[in-house]
FIGU-933422 format. One record per residue (C-alpha): residue number from 1; x, z negated, y. Coordinates in pm, 1 decimal. Last residue first. Layout:
% residues N
+------+----------+----------+----------+
! nuza !       c1 !       c3 !       c2 !
+------+----------+----------+----------+
!  NUM !        X !        Z !        Y !
...
+------+----------+----------+----------+
//
This chain:
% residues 296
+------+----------+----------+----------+
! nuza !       c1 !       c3 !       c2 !
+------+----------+----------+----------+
!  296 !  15283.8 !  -3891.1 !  12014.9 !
!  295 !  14928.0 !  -4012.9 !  11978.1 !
!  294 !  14613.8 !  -3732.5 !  12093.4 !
!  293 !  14305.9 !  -3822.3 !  12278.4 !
!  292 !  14073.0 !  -3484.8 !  12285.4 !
!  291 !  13760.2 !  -3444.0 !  12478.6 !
!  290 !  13562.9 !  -3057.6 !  12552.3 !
!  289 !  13306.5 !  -3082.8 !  12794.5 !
!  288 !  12908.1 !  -3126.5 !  12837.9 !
!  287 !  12922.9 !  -3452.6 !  13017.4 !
!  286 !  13180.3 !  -3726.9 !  13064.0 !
!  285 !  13282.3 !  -4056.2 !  13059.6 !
!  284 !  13598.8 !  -4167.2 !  12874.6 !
!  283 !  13666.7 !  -4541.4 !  12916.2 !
!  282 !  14014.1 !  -4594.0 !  12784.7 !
!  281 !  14222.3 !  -4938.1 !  12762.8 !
!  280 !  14604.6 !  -4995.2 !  12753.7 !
!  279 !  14771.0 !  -5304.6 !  12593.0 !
!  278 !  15089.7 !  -5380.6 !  12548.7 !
!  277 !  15288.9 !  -5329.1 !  12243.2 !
!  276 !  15239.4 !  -5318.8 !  11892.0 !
!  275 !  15126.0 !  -4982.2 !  11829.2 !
!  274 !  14753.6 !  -5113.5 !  11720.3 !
!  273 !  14491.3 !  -4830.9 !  11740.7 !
!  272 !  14139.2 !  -4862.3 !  11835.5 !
!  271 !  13856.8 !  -4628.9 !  11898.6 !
!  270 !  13504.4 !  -4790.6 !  11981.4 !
!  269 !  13205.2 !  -4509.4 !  11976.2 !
!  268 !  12933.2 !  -4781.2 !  11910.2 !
!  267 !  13099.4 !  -4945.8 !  11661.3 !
!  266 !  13435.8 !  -4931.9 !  11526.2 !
!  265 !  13690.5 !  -4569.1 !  11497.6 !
!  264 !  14035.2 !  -4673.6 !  11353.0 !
!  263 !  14277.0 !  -4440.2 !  11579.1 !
!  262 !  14558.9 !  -4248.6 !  11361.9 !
!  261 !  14308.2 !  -3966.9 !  11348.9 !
!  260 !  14346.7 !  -3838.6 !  11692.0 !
!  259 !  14020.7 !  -3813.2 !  11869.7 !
!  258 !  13878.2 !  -3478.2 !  11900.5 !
!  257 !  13520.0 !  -3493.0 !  12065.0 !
!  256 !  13337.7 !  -3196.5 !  12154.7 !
!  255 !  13062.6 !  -3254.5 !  12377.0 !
!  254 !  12695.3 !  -3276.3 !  12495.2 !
!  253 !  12687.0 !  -3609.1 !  12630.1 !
!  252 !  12951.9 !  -3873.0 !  12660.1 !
!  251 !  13015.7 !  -4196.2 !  12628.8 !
!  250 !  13367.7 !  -4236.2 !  12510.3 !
!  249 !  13551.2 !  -4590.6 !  12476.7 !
!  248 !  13906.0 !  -4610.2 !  12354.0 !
!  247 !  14139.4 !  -4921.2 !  12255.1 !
!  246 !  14500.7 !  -4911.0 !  12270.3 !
!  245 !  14805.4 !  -5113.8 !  12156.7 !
!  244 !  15083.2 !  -4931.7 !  12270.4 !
!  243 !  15385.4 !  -4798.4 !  12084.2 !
!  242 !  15179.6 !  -4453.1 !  11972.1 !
!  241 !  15215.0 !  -4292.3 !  12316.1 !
!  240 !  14918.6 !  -4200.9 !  12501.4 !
!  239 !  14849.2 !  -3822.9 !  12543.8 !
!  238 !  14446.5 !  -3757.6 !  12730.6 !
!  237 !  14292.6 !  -3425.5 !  12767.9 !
!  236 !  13938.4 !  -3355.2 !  12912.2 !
!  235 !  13794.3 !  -3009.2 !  12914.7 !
!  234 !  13533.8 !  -2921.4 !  13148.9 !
!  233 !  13155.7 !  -3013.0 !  13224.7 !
!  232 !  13098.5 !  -3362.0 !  13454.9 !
!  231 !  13378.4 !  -3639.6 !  13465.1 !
!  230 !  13458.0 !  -3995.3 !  13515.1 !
!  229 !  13806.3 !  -4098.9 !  13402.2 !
!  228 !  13932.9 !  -4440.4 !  13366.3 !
!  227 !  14209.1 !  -4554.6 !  13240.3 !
!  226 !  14310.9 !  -4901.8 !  13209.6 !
!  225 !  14637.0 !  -5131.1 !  13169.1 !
!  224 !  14600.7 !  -5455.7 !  12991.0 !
!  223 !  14948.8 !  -5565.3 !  13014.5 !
!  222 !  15144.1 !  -5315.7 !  13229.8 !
!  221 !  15265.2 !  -4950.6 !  13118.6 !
!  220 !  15589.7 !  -4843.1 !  12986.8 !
!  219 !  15497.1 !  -4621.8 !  12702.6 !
!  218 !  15412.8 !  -4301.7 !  12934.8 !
!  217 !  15094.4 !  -4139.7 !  12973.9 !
!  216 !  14987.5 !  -3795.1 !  12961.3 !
!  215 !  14665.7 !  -3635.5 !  13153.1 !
!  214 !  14533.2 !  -3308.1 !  13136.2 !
!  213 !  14233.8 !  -3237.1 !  13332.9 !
!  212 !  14033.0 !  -2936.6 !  13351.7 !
!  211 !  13691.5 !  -3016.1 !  13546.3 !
!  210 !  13371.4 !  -2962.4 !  13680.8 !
!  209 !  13319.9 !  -3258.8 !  13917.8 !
!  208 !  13570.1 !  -3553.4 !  13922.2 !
!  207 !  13609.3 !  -3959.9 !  13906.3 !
!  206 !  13944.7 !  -4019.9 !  13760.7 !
!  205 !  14047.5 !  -4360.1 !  13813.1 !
!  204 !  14430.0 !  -4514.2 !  13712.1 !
!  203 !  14523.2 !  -4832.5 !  13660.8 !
!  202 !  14850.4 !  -5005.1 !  13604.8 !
!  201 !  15096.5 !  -4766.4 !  13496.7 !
!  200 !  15476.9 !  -4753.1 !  13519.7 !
!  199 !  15527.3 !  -4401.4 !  13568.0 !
!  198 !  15800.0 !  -4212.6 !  13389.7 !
!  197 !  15547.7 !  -4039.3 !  13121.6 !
!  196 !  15294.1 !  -4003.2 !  13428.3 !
!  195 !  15214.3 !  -3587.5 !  13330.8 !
!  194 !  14923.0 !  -3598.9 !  13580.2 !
!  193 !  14779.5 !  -3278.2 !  13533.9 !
!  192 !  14477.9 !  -3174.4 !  13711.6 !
!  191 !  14243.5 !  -2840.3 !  13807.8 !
!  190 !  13968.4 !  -2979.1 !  13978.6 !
!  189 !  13575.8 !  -2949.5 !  14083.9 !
!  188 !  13509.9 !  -3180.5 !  14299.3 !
!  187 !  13768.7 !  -3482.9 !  14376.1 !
!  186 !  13821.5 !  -3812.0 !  14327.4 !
!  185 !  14130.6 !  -4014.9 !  14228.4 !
!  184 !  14229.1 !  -4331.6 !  14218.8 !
!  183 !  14633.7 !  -4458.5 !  14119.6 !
!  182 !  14740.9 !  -4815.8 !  14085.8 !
!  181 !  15117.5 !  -4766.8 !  13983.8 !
!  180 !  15355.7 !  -5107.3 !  13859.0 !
!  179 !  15668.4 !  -5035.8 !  14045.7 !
!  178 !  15977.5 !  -4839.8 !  13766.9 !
!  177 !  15902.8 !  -4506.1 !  13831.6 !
!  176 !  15898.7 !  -4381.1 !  14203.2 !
!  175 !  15593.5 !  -4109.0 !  14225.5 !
!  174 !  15620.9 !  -3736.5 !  14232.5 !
!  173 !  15306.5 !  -3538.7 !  14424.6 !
!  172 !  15145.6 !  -3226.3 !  14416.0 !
!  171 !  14819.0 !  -3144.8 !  14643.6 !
!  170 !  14645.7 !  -2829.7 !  14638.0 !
!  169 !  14298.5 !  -2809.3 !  14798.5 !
!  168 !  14031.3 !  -2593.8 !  14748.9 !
!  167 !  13814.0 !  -2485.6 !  15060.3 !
!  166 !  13711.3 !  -2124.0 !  14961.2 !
!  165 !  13450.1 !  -2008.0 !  15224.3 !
!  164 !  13280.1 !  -1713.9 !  15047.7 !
!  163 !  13208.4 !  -1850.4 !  14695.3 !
!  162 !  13175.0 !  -2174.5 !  14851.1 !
!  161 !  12866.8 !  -2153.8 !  15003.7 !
!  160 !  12734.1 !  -2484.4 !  15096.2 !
!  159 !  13080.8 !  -2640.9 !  15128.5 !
!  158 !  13101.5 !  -3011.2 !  15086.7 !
!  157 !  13450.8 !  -3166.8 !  15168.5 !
!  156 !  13306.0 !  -3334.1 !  15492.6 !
!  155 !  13519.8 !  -3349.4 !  15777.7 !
!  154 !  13886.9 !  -3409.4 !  15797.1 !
!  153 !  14049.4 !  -3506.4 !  15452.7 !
!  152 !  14213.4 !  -3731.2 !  15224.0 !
!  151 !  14518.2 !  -3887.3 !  15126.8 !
!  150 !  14561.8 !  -4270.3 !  15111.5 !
!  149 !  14913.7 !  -4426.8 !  15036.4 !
!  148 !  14970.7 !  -4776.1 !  14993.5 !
!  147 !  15278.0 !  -4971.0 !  14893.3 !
!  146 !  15286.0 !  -5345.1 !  14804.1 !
!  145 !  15590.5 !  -5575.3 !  14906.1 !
!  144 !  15450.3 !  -5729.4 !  15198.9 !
!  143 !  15314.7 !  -5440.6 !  15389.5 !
!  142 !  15360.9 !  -5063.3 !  15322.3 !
!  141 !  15077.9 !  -4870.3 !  15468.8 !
!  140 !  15117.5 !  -4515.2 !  15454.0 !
!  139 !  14848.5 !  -4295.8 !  15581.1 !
!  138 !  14746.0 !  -3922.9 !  15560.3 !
!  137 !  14458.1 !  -3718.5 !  15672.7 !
!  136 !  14451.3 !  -3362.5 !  15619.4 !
!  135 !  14299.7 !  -3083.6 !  15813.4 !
!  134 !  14069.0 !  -2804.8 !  15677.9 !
!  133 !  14302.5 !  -2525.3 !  15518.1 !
!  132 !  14458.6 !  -2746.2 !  15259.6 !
!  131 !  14791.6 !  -2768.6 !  15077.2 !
!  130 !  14993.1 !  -3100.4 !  15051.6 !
!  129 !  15323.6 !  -3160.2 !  14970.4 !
!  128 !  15505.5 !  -3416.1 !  14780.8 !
!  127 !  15741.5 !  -3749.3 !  14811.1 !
!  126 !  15635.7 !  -4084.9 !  14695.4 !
!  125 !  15821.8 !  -4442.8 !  14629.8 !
!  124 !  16151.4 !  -4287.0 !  14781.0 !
!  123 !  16468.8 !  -4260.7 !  14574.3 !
!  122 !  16437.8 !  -3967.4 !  14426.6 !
!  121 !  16327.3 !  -4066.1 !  14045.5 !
!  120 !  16054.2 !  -3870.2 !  13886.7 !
!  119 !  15712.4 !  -3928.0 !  13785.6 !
!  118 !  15436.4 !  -3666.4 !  13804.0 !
!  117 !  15116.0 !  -3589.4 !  14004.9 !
!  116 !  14955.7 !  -3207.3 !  13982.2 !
!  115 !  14638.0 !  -3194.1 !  14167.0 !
!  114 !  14429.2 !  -2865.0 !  14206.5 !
!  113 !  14170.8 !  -2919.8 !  14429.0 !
!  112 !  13761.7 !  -2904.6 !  14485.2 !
!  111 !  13718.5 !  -3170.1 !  14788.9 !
!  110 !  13936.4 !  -3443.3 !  14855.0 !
!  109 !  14012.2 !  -3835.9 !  14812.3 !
!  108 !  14364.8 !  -3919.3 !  14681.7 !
!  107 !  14395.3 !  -4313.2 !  14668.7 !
!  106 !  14758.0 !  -4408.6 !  14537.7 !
!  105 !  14830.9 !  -4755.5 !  14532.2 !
!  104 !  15187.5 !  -4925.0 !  14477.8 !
!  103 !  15319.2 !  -5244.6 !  14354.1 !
!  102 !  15670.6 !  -5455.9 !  14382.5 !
!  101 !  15835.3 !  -5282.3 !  14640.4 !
!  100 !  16220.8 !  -5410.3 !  14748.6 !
!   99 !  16384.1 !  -5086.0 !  14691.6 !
!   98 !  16130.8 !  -4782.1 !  14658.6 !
!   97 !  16245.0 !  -4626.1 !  14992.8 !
!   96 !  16016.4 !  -4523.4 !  15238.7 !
!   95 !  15695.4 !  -4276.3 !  15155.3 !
!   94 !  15757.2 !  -3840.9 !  15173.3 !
!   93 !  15463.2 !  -3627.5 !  15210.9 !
!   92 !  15477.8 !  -3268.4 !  15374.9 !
!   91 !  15207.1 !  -3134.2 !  15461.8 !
!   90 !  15151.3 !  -2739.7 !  15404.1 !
!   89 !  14883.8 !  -2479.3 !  15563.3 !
!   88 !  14560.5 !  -2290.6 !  15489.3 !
!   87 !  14506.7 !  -1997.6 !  15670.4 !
!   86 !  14470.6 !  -1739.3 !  15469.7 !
!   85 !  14332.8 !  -1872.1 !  15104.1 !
!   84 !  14572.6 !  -1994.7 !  14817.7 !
!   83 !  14786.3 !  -1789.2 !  14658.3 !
!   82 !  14858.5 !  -1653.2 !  14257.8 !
!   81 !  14512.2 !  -1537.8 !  14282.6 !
!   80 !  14385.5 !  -1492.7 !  13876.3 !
!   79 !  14060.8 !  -1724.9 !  13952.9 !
!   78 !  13945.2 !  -1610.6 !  14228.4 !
!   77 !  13954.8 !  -1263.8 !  14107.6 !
!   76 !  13763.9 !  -1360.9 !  13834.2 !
!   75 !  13518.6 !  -1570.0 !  14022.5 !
!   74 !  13452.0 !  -1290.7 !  14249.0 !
!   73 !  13442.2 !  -1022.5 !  13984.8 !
!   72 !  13140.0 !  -1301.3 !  13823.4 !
!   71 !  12945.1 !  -1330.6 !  14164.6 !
!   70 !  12915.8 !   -944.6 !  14197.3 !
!   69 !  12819.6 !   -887.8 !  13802.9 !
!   68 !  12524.9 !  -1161.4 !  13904.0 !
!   67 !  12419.0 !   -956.7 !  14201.9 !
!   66 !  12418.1 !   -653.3 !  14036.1 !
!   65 !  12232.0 !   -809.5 !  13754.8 !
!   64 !  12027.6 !   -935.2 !  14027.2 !
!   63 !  11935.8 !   -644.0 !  14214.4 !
!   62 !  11904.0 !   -418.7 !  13921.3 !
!   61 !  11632.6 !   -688.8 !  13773.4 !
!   60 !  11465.4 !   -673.1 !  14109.4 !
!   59 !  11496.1 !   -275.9 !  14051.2 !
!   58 !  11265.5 !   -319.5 !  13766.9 !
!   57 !  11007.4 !   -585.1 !  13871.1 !
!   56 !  10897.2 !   -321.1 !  14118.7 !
!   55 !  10624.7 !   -536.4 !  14185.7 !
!   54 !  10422.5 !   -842.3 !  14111.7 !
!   53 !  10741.3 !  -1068.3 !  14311.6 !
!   52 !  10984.9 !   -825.9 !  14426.7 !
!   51 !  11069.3 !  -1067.2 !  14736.9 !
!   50 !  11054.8 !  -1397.1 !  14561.6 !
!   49 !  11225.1 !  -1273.6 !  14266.7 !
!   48 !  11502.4 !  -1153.6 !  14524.2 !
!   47 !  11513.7 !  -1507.0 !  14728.2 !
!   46 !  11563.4 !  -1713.6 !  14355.8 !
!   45 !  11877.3 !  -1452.3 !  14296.9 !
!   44 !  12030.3 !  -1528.0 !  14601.0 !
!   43 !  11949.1 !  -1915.9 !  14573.8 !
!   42 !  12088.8 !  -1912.4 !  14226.6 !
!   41 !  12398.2 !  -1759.6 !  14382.4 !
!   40 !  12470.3 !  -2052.8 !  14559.8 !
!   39 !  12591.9 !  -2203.6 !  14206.4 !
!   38 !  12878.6 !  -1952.8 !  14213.3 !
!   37 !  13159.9 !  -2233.4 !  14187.3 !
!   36 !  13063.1 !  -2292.0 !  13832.5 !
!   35 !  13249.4 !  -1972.6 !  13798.4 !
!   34 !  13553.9 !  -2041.2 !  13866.5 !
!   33 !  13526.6 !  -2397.9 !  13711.5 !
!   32 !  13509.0 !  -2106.8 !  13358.0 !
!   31 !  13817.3 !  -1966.7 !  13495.5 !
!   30 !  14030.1 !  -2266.2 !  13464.4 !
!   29 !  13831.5 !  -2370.6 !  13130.8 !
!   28 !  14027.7 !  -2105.0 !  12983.0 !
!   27 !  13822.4 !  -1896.5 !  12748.7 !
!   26 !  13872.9 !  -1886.3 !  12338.6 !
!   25 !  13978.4 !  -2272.9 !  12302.2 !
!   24 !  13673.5 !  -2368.0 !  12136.0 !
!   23 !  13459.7 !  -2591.8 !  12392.6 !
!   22 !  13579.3 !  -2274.3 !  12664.2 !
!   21 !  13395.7 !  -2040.1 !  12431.2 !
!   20 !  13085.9 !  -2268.9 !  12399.1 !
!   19 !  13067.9 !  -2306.2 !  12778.8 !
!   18 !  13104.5 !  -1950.0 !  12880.3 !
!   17 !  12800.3 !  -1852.0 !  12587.5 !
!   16 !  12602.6 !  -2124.6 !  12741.1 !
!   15 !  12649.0 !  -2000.0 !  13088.2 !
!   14 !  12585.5 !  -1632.6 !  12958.8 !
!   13 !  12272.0 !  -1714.4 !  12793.6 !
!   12 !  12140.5 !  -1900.6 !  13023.6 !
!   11 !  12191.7 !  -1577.6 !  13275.4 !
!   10 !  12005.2 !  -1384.1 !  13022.0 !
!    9 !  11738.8 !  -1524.5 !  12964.5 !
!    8 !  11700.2 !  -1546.9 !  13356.2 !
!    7 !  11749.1 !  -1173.0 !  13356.3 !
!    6 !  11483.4 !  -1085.4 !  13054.3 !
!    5 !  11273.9 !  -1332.9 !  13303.6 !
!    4 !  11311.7 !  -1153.8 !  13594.5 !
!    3 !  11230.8 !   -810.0 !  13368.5 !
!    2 !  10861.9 !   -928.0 !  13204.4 !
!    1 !  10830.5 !  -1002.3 !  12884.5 !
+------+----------+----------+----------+
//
């Protein structure tokens, strides 16, 4: 066996290793989207087997552990920053009064973020902040009794080296309870809660990268209300309370699936539960990640 591929072994082995701890609760799945954030050091490591190729197979191993060890004090430090990056700055957000609305929309479209969205009463259909270093862009379009808010950004949210030019975003918002809530969301990779037990909830999209996101869901929800989230590796958890009638769909790859035991499982991955009020559907779509749906 020769040394690059002792090192390649290796590397698999530590991805899998990161994944399987994260599945059972031993790493935070925080720090393991820290370090799927170090994908451009394949290319690195792909450049110094092409170099020491037939030769000095040894120090091309050094290189790349080195390199490797590098990547992972990055993501580590990354990870444990209480701040954001230099530079970045802070929007305010803050929508007209909730009187006289009927509906509201909520598209947030941004690169890798953290996203914390809650509901809470103060008198204004939205009010938050907004942390980026590339420039935000924000509209509010309240017409005929419907709200809409749209937050995204300037340029393309694609960074080809991330590991050296963080771009997250932070964005936290409170929403008016009380107005029927269509909320869509896509991001990268993403840290999320949306604790939405005071949100009256119509829809809501999750379409994300390599993930953590913790959802909860309150009992006053329309007729035939739907979640959706969309979702590569990460940890996926979903709190629905036990006074709705629900009905859960997973297609999934290689995960761990925890659904709470109250739910009758059907055919082809069909979870249903009947709390005797309205109606709220799941589709649960993701890849190799850790899934729980729990009943309080």
């Amino acid at each position: 066996m020769t040394a690059g591929r002792a090192i390649w072994g290796l590397i698999l082995i530590l991805i899998g290793g990161a994944f399987l701890a994260a599945n059972l609760g031993v790493l935070d799945w925080g720090f393991v989207i820290s370090l799927w954030r170090l994908w451009p050091l394949v290319l690195v490591l792909l450049g110094l087997r092409v170099i020491f190729r037939g030769r000095n197979q040894w120090v091309a191993a050094a290189l790349m552990l080195a390199v490797v060890a590098g990547g992972v004090a990055i993501a580590v430090a990354d990870w444990k920053a209480d701040g954001w990056a230099s530079g970045s700055r802070v929007v305010q957000i803050e929508g007209p009064a909730a009187a006289g609305f009927t509906s509201a929309q909520a598209t947030i479209d941004i690169g890798a973020a953290r996203v914390d969205i809650r509901g809470g009463d103060s008198g204004t259909l939205v009010r938050g902040t907004y942390e980026s270093r590339r420039e935000p862009v924000i509209s509010q379009l309240p017409a005929q009794g419907t709200y809409r808010l749209k937050i995204a950004q300037r340029g393309s949210s694609l960074s080809l080296f991330p590991v050296f030019n963080p771009t997250r975003e932070k964005l936290d918002l409170t929403l008016a309870p009380g107005i029927p809530w269509t909320i869509d969301v896509d991001t990268g990779a993403t840290d999320a809660t949306l604790d939405l037990g005071r949100v009256t909830l119509e829809r809501l999209t999750i379409d994300a990268g390599a993930s953590s996101i913790d959802v909860t869901v309150g009992s006053e929800v329309v007729d035939r209300a739907q979640v959706v989230i969309k979702g590569g590796a990460g940890s996926f958890k979903l709190r629905v309370p036990r006074t709705l009638d629900l009905t859960v769909r997973t297609d999934s790859a290689i995960s761990s699936v925890n659904i709470d035991p109250a739910l009758q499982r059907g055919q082809n991955d069909v979870y249903t539960f009947d709390g005797g009020g309205n109606s709220l559907t799941v589709e649960l779509s993701a890849g190799l990640s850790s899934i729980s749906v729990d009943l309080y």
